[in-house]
PDB file of N, CA, C and O in Angstrom, chain B, residues numbered from 101:
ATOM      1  N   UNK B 101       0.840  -1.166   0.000  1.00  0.00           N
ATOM      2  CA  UNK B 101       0.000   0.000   0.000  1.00  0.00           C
ATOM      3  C   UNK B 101       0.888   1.233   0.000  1.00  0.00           C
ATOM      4  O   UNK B 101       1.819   1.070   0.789  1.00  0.00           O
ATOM      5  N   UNK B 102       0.916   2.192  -0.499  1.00  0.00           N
ATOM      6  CA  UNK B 102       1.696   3.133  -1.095  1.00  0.00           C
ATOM      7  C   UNK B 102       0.775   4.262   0.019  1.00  0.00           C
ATOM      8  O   UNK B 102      -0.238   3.925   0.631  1.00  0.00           O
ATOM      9  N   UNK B 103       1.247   5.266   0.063  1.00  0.00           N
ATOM     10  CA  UNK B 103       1.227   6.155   1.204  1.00  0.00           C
ATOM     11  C   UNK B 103       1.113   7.675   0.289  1.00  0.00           C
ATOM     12  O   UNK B 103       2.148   7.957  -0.315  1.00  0.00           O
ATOM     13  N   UNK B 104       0.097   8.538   0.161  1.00  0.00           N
ATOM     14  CA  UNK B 104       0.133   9.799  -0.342  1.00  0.00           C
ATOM     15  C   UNK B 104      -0.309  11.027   0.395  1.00  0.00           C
ATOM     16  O   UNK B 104      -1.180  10.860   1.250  1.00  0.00           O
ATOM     17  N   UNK B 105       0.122  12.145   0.210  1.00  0.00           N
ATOM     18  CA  UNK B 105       0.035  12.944   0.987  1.00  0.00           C
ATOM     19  C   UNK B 105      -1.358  13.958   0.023  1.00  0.00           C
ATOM     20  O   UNK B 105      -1.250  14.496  -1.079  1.00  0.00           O
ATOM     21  N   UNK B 106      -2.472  13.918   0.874  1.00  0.00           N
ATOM     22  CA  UNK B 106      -3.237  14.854  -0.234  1.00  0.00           C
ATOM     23  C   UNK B 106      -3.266  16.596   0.205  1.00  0.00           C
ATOM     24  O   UNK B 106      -3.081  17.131   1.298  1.00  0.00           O
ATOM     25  N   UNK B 107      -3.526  17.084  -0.919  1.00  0.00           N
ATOM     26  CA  UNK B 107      -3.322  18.333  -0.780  1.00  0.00           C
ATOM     27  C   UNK B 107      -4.200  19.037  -0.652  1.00  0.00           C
ATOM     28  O   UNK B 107      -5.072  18.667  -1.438  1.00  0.00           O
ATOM     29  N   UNK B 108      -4.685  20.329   0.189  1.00  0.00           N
ATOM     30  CA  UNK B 108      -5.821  21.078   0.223  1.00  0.00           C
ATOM     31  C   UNK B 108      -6.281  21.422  -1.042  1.00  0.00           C
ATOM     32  O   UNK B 108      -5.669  21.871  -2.012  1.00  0.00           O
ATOM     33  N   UNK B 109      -7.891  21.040  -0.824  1.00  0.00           N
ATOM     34  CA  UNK B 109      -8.659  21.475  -2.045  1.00  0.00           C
ATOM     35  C   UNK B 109     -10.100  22.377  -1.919  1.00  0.00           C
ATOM     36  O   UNK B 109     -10.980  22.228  -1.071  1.00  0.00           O
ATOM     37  N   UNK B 110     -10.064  23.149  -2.797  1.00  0.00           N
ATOM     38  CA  UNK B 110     -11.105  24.527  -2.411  1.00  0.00           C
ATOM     39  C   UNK B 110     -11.878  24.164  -3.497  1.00  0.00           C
ATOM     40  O   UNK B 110     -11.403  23.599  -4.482  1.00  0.00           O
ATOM     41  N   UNK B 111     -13.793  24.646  -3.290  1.00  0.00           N
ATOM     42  CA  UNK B 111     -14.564  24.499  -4.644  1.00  0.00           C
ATOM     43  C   UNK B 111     -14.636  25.677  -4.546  1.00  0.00           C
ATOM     44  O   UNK B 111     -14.923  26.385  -3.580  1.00  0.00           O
ATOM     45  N   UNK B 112     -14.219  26.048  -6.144  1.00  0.00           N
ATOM     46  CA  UNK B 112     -14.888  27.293  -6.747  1.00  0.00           C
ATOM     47  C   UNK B 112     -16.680  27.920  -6.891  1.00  0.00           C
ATOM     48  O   UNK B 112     -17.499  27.091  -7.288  1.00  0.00           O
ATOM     49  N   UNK B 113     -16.973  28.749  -6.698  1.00  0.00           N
ATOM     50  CA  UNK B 113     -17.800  29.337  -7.365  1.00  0.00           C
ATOM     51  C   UNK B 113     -18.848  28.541  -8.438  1.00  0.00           C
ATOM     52  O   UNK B 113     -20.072  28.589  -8.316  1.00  0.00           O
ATOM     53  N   UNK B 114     -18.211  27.874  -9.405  1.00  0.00           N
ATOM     54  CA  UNK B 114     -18.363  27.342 -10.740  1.00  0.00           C
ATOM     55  C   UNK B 114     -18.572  25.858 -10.617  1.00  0.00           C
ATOM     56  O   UNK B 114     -18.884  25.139 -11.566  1.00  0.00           O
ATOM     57  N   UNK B 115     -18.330  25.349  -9.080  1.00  0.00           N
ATOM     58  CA  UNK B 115     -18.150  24.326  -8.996  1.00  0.00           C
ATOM     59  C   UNK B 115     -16.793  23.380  -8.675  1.00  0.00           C
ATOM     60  O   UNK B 115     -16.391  22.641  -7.777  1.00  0.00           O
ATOM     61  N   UNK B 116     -16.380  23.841  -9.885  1.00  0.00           N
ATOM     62  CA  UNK B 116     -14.533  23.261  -9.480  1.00  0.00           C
ATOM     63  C   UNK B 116     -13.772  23.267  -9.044  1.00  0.00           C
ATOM     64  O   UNK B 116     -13.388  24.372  -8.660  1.00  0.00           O
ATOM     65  N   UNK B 117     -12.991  22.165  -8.763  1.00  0.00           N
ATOM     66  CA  UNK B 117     -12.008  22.255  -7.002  1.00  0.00           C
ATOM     67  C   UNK B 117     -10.835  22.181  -7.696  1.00  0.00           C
ATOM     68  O   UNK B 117     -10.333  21.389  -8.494  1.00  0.00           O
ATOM     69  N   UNK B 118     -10.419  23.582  -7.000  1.00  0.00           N
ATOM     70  CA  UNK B 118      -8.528  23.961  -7.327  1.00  0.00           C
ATOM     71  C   UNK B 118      -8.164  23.428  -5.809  1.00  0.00           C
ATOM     72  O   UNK B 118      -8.807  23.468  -4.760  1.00  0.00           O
ATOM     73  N   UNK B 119      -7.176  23.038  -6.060  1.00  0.00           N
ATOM     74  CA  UNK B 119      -6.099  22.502  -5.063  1.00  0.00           C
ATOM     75  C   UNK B 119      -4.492  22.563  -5.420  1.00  0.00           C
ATOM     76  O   UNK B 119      -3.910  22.290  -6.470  1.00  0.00           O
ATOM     77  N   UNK B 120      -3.958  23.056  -4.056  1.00  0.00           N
ATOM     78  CA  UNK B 120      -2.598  23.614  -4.178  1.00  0.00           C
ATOM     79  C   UNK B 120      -1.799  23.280  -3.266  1.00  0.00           C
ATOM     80  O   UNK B 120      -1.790  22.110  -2.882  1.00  0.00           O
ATOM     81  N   UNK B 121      -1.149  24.004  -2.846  1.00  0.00           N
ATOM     82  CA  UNK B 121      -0.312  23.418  -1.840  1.00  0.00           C
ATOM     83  C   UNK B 121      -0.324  24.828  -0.698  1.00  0.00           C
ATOM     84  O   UNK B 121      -0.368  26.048  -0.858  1.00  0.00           O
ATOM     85  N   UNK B 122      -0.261  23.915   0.492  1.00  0.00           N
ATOM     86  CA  UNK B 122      -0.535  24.927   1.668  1.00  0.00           C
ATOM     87  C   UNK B 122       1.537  25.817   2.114  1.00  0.00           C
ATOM     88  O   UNK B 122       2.647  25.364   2.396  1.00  0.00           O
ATOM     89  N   UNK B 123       1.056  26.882   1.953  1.00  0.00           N
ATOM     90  CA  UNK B 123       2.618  27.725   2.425  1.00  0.00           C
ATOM     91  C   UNK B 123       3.586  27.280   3.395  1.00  0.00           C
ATOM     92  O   UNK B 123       4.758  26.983   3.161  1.00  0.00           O
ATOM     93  N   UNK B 124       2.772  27.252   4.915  1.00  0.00           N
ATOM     94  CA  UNK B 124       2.768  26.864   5.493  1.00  0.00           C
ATOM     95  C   UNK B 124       3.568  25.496   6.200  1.00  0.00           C
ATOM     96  O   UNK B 124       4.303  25.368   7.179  1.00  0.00           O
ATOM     97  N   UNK B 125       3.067  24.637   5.253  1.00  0.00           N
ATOM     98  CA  UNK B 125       3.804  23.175   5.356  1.00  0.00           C
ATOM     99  C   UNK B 125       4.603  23.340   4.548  1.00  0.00           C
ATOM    100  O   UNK B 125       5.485  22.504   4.744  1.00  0.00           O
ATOM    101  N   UNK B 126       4.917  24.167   3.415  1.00  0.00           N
ATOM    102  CA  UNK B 126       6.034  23.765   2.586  1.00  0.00           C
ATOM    103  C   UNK B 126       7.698  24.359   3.332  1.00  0.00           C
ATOM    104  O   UNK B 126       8.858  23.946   3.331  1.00  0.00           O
ATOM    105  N   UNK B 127       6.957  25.520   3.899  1.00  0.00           N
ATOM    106  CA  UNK B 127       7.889  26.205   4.889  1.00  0.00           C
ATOM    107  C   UNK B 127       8.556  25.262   5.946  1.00  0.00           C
ATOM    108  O   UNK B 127       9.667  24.751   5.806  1.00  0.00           O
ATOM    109  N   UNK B 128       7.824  25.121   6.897  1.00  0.00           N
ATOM    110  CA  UNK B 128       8.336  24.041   7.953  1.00  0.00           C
ATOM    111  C   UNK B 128       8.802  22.877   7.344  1.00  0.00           C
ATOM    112  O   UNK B 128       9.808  22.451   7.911  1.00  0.00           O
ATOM    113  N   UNK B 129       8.379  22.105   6.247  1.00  0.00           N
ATOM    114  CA  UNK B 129       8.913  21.022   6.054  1.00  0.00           C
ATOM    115  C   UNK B 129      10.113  21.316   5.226  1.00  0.00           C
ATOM    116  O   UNK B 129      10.675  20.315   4.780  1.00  0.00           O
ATOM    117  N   UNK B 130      10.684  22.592   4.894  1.00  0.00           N
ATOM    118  CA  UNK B 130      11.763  22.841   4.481  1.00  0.00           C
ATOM    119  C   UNK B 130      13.119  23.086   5.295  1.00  0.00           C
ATOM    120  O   UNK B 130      14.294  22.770   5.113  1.00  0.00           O
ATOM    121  N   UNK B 131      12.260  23.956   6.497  1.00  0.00           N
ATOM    122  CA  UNK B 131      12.837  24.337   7.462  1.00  0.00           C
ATOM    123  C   UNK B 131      13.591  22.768   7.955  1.00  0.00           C
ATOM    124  O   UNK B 131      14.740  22.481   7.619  1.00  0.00           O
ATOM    125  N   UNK B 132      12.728  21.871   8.783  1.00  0.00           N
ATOM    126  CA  UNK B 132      13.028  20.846   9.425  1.00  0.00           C
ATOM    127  C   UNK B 132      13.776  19.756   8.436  1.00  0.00           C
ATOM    128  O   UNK B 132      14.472  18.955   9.060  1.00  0.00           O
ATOM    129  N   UNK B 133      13.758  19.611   7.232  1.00  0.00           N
ATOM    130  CA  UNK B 133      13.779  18.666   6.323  1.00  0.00           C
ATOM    131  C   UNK B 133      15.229  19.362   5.302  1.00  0.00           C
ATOM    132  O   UNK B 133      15.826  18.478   4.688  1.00  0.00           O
ATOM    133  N   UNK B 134      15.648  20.446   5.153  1.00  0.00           N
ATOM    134  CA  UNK B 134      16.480  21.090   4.258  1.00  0.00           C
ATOM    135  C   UNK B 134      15.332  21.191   3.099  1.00  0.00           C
ATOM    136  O   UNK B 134      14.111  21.349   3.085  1.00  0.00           O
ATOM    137  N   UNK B 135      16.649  20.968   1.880  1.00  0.00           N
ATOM    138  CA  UNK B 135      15.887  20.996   0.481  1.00  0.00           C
ATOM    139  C   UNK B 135      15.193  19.515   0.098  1.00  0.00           C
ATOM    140  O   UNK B 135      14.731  19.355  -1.032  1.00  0.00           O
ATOM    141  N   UNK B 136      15.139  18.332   1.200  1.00  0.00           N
ATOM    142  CA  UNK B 136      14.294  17.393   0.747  1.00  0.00           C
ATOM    143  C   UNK B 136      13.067  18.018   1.220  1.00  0.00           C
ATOM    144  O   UNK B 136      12.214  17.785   0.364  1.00  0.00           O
ATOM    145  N   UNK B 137      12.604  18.654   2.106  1.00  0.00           N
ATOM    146  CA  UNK B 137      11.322  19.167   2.201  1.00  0.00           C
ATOM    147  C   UNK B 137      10.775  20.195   1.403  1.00  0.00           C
ATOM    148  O   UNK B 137       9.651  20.556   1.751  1.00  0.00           O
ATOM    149  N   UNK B 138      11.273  20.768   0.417  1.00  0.00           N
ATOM    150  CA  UNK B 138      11.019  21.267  -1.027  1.00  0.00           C
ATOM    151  C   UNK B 138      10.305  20.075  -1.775  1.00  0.00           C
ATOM    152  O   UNK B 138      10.048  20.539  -2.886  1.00  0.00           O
ATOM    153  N   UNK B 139       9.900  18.900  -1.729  1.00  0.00           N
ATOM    154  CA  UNK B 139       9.776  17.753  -1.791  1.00  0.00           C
ATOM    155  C   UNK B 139       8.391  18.216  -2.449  1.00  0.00           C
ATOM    156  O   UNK B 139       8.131  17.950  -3.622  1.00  0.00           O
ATOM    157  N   UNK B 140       7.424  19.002  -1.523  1.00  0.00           N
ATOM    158  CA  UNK B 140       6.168  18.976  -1.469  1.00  0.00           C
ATOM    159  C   UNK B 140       5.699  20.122  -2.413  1.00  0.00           C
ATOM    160  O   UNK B 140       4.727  19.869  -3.125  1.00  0.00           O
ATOM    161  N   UNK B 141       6.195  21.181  -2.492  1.00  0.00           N
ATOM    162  CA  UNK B 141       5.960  22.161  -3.351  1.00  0.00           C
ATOM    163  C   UNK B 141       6.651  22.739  -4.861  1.00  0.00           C
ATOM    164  O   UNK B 141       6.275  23.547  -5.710  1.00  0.00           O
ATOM    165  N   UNK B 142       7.875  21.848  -4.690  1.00  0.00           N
ATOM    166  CA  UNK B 142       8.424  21.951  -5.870  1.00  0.00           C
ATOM    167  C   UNK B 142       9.266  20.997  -6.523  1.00  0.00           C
ATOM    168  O   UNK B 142      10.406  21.409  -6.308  1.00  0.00           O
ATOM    169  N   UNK B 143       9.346  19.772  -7.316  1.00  0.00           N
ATOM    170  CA  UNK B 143      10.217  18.444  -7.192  1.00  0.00           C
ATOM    171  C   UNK B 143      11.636  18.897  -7.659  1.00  0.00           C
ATOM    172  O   UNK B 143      12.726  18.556  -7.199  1.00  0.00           O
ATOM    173  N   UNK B 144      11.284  19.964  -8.946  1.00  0.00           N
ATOM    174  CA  UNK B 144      12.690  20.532  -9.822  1.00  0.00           C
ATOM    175  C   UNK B 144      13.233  21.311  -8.585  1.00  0.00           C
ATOM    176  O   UNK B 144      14.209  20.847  -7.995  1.00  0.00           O
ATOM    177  N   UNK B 145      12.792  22.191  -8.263  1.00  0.00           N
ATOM    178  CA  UNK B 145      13.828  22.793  -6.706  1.00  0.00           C
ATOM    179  C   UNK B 145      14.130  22.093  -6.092  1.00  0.00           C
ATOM    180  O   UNK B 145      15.296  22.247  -5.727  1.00  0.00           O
ATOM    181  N   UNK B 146      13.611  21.218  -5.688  1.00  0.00           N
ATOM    182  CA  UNK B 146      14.631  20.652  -4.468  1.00  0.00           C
ATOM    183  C   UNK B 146      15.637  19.489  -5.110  1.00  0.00           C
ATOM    184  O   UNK B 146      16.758  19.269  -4.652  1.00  0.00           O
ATOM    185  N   UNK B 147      15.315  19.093  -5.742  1.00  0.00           N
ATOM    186  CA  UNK B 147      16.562  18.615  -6.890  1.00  0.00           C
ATOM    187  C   UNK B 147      17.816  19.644  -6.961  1.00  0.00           C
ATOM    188  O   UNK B 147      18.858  19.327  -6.387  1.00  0.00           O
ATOM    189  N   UNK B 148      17.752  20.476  -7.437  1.00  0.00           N
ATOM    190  CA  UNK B 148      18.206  21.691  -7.818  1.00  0.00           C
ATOM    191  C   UNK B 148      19.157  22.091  -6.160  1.00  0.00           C
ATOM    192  O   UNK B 148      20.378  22.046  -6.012  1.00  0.00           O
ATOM    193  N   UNK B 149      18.394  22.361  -5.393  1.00  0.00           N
ATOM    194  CA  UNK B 149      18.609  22.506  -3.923  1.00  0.00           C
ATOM    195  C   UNK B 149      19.858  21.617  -4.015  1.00  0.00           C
ATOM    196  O   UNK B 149      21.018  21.781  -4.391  1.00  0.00           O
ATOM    197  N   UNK B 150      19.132  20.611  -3.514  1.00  0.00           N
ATOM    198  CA  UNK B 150      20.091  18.935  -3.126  1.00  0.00           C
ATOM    199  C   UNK B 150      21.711  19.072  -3.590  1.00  0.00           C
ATOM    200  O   UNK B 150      22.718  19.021  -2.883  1.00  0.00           O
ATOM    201  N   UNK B 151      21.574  19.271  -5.096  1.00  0.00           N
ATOM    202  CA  UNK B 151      22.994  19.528  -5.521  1.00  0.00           C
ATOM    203  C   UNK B 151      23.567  20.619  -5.403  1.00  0.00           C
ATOM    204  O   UNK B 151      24.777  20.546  -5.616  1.00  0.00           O
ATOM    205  N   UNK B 152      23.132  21.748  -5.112  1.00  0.00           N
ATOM    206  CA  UNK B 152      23.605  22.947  -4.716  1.00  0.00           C
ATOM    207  C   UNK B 152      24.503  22.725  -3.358  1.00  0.00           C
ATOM    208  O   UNK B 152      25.673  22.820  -2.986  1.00  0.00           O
ATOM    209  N   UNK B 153      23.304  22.394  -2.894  1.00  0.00           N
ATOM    210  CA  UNK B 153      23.715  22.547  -0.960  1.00  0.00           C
ATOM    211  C   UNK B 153      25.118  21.407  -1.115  1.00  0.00           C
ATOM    212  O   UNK B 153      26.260  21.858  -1.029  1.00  0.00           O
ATOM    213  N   UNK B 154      24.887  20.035  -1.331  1.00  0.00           N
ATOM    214  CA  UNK B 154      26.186  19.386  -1.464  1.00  0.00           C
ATOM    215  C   UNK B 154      26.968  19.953  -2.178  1.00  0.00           C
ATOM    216  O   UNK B 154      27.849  19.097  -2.259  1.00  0.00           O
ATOM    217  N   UNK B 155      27.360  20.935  -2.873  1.00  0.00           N
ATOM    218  CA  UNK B 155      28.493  21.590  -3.548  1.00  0.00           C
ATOM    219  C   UNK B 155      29.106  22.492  -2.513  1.00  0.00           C
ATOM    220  O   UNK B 155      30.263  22.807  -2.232  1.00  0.00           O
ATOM    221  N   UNK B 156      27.933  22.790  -2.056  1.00  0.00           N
ATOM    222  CA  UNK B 156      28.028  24.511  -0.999  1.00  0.00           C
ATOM    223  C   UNK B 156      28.967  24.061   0.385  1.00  0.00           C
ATOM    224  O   UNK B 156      29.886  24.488   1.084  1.00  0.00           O
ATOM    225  N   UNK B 157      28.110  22.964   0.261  1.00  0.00           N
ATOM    226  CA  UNK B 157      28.345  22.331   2.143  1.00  0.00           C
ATOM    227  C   UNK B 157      29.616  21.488   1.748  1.00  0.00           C
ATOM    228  O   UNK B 157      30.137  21.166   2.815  1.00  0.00           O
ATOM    229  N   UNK B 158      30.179  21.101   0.941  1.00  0.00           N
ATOM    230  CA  UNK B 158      31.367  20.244   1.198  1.00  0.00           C
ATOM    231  C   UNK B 158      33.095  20.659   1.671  1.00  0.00           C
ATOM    232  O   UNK B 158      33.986  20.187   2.377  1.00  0.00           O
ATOM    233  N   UNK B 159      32.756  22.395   0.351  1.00  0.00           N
ATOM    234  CA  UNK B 159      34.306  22.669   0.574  1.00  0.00           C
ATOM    235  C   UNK B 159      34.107  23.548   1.980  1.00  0.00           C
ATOM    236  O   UNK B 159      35.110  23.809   2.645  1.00  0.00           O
ATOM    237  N   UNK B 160      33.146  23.876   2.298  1.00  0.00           N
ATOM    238  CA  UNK B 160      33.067  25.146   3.425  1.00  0.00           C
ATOM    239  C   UNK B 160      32.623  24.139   4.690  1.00  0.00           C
ATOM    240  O   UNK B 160      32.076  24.718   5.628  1.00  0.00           O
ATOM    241  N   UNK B 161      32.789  22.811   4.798  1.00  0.00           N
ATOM    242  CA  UNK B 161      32.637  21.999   6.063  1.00  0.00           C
ATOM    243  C   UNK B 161      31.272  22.016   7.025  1.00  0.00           C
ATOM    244  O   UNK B 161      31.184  21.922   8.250  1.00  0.00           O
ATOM    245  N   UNK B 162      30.058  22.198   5.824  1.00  0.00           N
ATOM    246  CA  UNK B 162      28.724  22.346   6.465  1.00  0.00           C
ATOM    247  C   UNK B 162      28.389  23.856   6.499  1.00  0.00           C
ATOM    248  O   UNK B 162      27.248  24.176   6.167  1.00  0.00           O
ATOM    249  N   UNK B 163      28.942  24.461   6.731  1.00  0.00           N
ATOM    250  CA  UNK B 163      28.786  26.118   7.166  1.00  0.00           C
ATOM    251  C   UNK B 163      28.093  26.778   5.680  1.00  0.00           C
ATOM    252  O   UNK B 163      27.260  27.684   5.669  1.00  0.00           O
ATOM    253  N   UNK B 164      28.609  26.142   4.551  1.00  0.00           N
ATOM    254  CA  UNK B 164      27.541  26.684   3.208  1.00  0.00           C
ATOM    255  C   UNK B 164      26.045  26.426   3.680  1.00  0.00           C
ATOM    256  O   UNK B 164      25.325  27.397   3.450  1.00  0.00           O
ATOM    257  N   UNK B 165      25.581  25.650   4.117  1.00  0.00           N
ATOM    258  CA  UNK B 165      23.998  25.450   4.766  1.00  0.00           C
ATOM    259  C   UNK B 165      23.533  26.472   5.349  1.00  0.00           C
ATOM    260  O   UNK B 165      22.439  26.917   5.001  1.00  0.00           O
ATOM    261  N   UNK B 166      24.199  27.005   6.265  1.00  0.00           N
ATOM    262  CA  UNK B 166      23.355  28.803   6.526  1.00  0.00           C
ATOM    263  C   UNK B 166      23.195  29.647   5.199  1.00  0.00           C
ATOM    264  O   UNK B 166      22.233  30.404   5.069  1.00  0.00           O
ATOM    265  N   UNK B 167      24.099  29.511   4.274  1.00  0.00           N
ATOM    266  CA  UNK B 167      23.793  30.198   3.417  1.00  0.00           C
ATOM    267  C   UNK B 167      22.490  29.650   2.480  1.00  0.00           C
ATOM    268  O   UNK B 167      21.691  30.374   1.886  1.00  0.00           O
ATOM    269  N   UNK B 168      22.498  28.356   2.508  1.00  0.00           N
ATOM    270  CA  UNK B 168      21.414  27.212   1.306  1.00  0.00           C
ATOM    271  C   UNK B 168      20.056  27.654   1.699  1.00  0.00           C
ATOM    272  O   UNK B 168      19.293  28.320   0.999  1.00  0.00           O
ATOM    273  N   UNK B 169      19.800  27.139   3.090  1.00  0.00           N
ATOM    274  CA  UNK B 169      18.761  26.817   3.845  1.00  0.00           C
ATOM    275  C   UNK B 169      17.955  27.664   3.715  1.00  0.00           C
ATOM    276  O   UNK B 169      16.826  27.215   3.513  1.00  0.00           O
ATOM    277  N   UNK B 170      18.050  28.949   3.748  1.00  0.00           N
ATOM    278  CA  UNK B 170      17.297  30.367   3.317  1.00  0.00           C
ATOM    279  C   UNK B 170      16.595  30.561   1.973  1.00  0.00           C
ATOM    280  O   UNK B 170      15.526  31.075   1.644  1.00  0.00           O
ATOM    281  N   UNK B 171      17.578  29.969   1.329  1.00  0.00           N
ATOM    282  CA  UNK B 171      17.101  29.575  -0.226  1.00  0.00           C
ATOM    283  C   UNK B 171      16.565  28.910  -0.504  1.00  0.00           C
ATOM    284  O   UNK B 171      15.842  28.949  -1.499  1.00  0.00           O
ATOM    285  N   UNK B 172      16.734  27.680   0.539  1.00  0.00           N
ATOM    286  CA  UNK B 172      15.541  26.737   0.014  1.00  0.00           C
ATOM    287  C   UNK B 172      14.043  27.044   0.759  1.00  0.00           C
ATOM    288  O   UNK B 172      12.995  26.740   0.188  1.00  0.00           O
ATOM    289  N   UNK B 173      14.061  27.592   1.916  1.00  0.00           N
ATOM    290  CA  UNK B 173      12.733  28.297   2.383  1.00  0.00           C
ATOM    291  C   UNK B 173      12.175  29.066   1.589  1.00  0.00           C
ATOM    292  O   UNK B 173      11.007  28.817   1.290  1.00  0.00           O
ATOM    293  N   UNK B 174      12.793  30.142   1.055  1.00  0.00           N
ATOM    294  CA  UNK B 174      12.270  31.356  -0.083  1.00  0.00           C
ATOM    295  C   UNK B 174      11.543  30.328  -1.258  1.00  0.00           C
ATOM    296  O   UNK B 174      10.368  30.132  -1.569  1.00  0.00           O
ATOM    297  N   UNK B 175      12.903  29.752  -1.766  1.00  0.00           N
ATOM    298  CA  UNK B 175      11.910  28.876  -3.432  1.00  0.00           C
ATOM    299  C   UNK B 175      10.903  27.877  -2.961  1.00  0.00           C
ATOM    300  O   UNK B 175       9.955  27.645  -3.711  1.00  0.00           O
ATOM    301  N   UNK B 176      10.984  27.283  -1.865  1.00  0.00           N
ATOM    302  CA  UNK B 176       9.439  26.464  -1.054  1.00  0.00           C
ATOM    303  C   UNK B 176       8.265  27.371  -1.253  1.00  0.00           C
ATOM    304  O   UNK B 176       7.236  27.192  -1.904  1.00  0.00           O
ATOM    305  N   UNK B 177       8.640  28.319  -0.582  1.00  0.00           N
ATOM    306  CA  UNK B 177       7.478  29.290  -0.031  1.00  0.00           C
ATOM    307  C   UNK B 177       6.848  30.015  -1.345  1.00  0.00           C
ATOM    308  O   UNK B 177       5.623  30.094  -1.436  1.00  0.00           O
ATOM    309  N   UNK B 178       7.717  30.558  -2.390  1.00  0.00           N
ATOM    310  CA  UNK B 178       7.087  30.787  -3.483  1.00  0.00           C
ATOM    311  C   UNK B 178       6.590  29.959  -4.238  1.00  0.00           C
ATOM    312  O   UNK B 178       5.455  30.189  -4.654  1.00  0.00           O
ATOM    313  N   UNK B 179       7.154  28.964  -4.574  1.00  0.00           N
ATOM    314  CA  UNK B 179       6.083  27.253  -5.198  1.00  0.00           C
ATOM    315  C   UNK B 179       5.226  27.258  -4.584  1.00  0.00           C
ATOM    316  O   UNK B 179       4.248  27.483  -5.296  1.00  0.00           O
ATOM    317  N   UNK B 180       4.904  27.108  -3.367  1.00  0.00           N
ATOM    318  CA  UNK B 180       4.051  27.003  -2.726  1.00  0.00           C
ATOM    319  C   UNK B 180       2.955  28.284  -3.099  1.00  0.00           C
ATOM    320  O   UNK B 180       1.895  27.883  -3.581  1.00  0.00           O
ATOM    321  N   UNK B 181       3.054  29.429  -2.971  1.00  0.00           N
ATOM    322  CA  UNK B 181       2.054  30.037  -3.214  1.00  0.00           C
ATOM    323  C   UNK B 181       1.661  30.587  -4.753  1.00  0.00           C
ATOM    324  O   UNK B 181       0.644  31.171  -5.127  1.00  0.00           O
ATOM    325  N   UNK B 182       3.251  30.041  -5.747  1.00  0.00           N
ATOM    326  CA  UNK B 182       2.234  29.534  -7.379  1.00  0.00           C
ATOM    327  C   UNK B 182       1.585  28.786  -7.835  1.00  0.00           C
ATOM    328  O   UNK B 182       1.094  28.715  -8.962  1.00  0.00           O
ATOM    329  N   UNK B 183       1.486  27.646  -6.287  1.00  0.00           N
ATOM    330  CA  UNK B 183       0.489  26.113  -6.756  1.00  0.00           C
ATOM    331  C   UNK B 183      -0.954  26.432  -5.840  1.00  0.00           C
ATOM    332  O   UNK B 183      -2.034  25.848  -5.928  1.00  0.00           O
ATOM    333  N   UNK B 184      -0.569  27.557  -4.949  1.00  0.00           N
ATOM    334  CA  UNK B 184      -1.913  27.694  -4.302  1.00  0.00           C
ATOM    335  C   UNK B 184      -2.803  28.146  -5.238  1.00  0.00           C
ATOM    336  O   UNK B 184      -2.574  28.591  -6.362  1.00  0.00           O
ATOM    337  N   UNK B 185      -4.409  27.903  -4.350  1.00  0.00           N
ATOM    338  CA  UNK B 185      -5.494  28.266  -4.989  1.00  0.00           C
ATOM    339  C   UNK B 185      -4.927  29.875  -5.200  1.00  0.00           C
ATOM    340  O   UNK B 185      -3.818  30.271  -4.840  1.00  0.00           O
ATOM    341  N   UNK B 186      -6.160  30.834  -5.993  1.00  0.00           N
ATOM    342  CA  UNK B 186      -6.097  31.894  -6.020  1.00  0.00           C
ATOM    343  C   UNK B 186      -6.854  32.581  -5.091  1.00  0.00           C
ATOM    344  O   UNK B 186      -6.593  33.764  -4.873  1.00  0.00           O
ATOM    345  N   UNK B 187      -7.931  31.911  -4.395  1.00  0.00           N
ATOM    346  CA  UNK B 187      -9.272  32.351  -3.650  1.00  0.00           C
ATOM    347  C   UNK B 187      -8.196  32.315  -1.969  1.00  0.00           C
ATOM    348  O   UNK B 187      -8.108  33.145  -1.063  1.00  0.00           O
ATOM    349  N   UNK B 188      -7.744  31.383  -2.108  1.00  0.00           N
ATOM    350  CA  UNK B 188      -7.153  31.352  -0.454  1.00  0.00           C
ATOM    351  C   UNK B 188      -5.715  32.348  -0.720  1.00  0.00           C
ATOM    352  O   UNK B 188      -5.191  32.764   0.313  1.00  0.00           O
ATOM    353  N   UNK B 189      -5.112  32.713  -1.945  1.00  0.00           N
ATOM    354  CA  UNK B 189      -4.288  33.598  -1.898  1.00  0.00           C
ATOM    355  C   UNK B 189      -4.815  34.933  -1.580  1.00  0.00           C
ATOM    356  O   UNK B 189      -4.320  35.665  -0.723  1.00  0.00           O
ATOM    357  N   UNK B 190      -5.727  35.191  -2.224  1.00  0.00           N
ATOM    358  CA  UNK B 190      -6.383  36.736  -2.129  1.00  0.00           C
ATOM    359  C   UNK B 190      -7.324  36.938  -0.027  1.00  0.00           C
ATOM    360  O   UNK B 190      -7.641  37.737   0.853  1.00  0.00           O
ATOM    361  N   UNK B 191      -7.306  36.000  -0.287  1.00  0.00           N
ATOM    362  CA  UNK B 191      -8.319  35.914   0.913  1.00  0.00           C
ATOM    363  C   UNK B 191      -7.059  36.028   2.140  1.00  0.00           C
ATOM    364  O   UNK B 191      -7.620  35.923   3.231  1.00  0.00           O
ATOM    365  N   UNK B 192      -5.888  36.168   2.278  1.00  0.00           N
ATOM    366  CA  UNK B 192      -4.839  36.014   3.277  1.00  0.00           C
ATOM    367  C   UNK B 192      -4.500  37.465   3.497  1.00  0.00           C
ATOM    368  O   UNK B 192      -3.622  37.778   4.302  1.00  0.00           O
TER     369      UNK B 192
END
């Protein structure tokens, strides 16, 4: 049995349910998780992340990660609110 994470979903007006991804969780699970918790809001970023940060973090002995980690919160947090609905964007 395979395990999925579902994502908040809003009905429109019209009927139809947009669903996106909540800010929120993409944040914290970035925070706690690095760039595997980019996982949820963006797959190409945190890919992207992953090999960054191991480039960053190897010659500078971990200490490139204060610099990563910020980056990967920012590009979470914006995926996150280009996959959100538009109704729960405006409505914040």
């Amino acid at each position: 049995m395979a395990w999925t994470i579902r994502k908040p979903c809003t009905r429109a007006e019209d009927g139809t349910l947009h669903c996106g991804d909540n800010v929120a969780i993409a944040v914290i699970a970035t925070i706690l998780m690095g760039p595997f918790g980019m996982f949820y809001s963006t797959k190409t970023g945190a890919i992207v992340m992953i090999v960054l940060t191991f480039l960053v973090a190897l010659p500078t002995l971990g200490f490139g990660v204060l610099l990563t980690l910020p980056l990967c919160v920012l590009w979470a947090a914006l995926a996150a609110l280009r996959n959100a609905p538009r109704q729960l964007v405006l409505a914040a």
